[in-house]
C-alpha positions as CSV (number, residue, x, y, z in Angstrom):
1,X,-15.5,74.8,-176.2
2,X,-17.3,77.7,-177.6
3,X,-16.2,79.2,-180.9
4,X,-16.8,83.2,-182.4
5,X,-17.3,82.9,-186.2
6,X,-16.5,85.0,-188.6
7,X,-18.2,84.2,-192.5
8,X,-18.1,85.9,-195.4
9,X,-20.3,85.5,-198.6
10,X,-23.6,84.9,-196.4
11,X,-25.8,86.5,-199.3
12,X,-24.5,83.2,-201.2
13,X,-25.7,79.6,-201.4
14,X,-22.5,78.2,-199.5
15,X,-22.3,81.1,-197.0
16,X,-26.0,81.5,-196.0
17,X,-26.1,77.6,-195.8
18,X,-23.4,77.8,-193.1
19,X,-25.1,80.7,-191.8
20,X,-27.6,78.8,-190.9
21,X,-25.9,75.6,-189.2
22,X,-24.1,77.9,-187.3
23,X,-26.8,79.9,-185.7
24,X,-28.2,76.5,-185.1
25,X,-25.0,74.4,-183.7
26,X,-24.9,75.1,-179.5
27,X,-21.2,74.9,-180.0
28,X,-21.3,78.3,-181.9
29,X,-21.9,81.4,-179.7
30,X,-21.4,84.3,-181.8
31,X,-21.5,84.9,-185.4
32,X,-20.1,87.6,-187.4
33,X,-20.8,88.1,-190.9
34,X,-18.9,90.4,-193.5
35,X,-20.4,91.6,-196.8
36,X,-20.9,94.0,-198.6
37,X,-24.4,94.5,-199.4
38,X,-26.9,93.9,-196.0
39,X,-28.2,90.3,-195.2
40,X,-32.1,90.8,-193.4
41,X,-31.6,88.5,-190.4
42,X,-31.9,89.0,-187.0
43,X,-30.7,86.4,-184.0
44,X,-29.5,86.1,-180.7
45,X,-26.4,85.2,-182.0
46,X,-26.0,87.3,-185.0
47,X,-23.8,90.5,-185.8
48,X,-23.3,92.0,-189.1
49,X,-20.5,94.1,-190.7
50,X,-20.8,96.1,-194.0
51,X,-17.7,96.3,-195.6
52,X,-18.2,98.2,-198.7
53,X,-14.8,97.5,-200.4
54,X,-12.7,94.0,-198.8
55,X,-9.2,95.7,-199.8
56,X,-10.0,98.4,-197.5
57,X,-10.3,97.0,-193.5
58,X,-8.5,99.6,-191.7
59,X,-11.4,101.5,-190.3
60,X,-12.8,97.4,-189.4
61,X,-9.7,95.7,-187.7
62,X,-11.3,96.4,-184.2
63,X,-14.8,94.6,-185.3
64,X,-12.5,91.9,-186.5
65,X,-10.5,90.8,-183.8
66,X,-11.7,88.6,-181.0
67,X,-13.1,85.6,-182.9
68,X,-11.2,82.0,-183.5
69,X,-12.8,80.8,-186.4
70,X,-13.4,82.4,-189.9
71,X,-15.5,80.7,-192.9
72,X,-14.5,82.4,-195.7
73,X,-17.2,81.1,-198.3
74,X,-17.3,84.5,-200.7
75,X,-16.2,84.3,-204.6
76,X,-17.6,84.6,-207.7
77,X,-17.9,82.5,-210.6
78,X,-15.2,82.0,-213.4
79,X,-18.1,82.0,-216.0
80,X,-17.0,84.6,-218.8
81,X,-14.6,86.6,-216.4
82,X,-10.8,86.5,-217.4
83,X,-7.7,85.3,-215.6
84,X,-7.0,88.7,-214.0
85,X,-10.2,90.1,-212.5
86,X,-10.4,86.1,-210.9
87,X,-7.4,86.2,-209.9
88,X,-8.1,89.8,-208.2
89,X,-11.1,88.5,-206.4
90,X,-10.3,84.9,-205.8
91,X,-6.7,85.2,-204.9
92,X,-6.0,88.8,-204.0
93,X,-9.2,89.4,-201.9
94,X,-9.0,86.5,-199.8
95,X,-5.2,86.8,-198.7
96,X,-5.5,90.2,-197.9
97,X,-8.9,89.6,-195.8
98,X,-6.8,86.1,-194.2
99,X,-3.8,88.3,-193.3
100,X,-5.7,90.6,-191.8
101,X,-7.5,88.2,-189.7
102,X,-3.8,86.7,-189.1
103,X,-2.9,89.3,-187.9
104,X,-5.2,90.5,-185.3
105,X,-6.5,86.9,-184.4
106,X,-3.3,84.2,-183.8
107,X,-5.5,81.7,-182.4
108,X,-7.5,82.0,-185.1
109,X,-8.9,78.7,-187.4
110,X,-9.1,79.7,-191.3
111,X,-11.7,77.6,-193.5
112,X,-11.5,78.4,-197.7
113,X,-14.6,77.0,-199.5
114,X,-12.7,76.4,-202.6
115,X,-14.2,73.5,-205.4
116,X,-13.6,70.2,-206.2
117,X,-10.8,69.7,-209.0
118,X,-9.0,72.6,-207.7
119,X,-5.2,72.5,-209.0
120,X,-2.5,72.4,-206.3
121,X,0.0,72.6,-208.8
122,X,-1.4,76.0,-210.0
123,X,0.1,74.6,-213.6
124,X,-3.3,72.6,-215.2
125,X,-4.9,74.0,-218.2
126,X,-8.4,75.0,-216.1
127,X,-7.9,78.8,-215.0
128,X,-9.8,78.6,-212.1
129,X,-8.6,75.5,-210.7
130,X,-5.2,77.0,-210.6
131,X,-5.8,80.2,-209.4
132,X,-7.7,78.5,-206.2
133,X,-4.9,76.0,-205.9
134,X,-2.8,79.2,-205.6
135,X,-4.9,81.1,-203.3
136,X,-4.7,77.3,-201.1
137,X,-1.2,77.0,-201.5
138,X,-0.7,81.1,-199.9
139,X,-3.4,80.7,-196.6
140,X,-1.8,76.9,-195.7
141,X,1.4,79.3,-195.2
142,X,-0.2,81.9,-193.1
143,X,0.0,82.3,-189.4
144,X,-3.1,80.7,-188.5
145,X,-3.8,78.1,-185.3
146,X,-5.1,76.0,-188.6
147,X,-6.1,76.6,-192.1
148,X,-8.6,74.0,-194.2
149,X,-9.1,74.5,-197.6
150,X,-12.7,72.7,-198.3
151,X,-13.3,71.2,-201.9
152,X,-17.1,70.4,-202.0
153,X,-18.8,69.1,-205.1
154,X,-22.7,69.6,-205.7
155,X,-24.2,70.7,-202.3
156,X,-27.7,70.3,-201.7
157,X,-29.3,73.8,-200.0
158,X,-30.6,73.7,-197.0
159,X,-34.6,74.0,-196.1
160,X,-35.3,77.8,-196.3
161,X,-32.3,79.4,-198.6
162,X,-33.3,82.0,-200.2
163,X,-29.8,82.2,-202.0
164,X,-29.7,79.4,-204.7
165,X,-29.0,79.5,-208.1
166,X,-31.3,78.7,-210.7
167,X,-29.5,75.2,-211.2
168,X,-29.6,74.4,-207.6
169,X,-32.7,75.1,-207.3
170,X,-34.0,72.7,-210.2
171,X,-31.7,70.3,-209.2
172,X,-32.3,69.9,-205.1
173,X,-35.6,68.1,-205.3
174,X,-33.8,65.6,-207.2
175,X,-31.1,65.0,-204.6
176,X,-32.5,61.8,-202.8
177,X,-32.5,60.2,-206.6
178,X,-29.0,61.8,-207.1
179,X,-27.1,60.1,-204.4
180,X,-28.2,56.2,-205.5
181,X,-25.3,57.0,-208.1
182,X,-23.6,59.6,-207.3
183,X,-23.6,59.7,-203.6
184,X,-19.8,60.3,-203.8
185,X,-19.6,63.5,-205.4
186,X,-22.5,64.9,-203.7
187,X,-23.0,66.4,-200.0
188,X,-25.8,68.8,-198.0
189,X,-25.1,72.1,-196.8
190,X,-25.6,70.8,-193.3
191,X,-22.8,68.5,-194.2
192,X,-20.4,71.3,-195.0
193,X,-21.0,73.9,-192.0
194,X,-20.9,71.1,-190.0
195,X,-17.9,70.0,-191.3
196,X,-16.4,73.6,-190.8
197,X,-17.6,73.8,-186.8
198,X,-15.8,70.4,-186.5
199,X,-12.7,71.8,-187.8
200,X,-12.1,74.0,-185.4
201,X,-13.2,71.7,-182.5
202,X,-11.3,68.7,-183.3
203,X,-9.1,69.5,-185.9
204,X,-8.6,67.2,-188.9
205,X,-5.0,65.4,-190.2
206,X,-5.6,66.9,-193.7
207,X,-5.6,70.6,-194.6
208,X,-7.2,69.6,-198.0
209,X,-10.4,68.3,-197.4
210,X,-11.9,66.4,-199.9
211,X,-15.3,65.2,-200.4
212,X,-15.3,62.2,-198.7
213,X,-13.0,64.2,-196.0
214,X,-15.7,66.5,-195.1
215,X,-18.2,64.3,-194.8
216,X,-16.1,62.1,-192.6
217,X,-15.9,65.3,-190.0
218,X,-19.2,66.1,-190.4
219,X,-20.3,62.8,-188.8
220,X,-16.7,62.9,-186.7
């Protein structure tokens, strides 16, 4: 089986990291990434589409349709924003770009990069945990052929990123150390994409992936 890829949020860590396992994994023929600002690539494999504002995809849905897999790894911190501009971009933007895909692509496998700790019950105390666990709790219902909402902890980058933040960066080189003690809350990149492609190949029992659920179909 082949797969067409859609993934937003490439000019980010987690997107251009599964950006660049998928222009690398032979199972992947076509890639199609969605931002809003251009990403300087070029590959064999590789399509772009600049979508200036996400709430507005009418003039897009042709560009859109045709693919079976979307990696929807766009979003922006919940550091000093409030409740209702998260919610707006973390909730509201992803359902409307996931029905649209819906609804122009049945067969159509939908993965959300969402955190570790996220809050199914969209009752706990931490704001963005809930508001994820809500934006979760909406795609699951969607019409897709599958939906897996991913919940990675620390991820290290893969060789070449140029999108890191400053953390990550500092960080990375001390990932080898990092996983004698905390090898369970910590996974690579390659892990994740991986993980993703896997998803749509073979499927997985859970549509909450965990840590130790993604790495389990990364190596499946």
């Amino acid at each position: 089986m082949k797969i067409k890829v859609i993934i937003t949020g490439t000019t980010g860590m987690v997107g251009e990291g599964v950006l660049f396992e998928c222009l690398e994994n032979p199972a992947v023929e076509q890639v199609l990434i969605v931002n809003r600002k251009h990403y300087d690539m070029q590959h064999h494999k590789l399509q772009e589409l600049l979508v200036p504002d996400f709430f507005d995809l009418t003039k897009v849905t042709n560009q859109l349709t045709g693919y079976n897999a979307c990696f929807f790894c766009a979003g922006i911190s919940s550091v000093g924003v409030k409740e209702p501009e998260y919610t707006h971009i973390t909730y509201d933007l992803t359902l409307h770009f996931a029905e649209t895909l819906a609804k122009f692509n049945p067969d159509m496998v939908f993965t959300y990069v969402s955190g570790s700790h996220t809050d199914s019950t969209e009752k706990g105390s931490i704001m963005w945990a809930r508001v994820k666990g809500r934006a979760e709790n909406a795609l699951i219902k969607l019409p897709f052929a599958g939906v897996y909402n991913f919940r990675p902890g620390f991820m290290k980058p893969t060789e070449g990123q140029k999108s890191m933040k400053t953390l990550y960066k500092i960080i990375a080189p001390l990932y080898p150390l990092l996983s004698l003690f905390m090898a369970k809350q910590l996974l690579t990149l390659r892990d994740v994409a991986t993980a993703m492609i896997n998803a749509v190949l073979k499927g997985y029992p859970k549509s909450i992936l965990e840590i130790e659920d993604i790495k389990i179909l990364a190596k499946s």
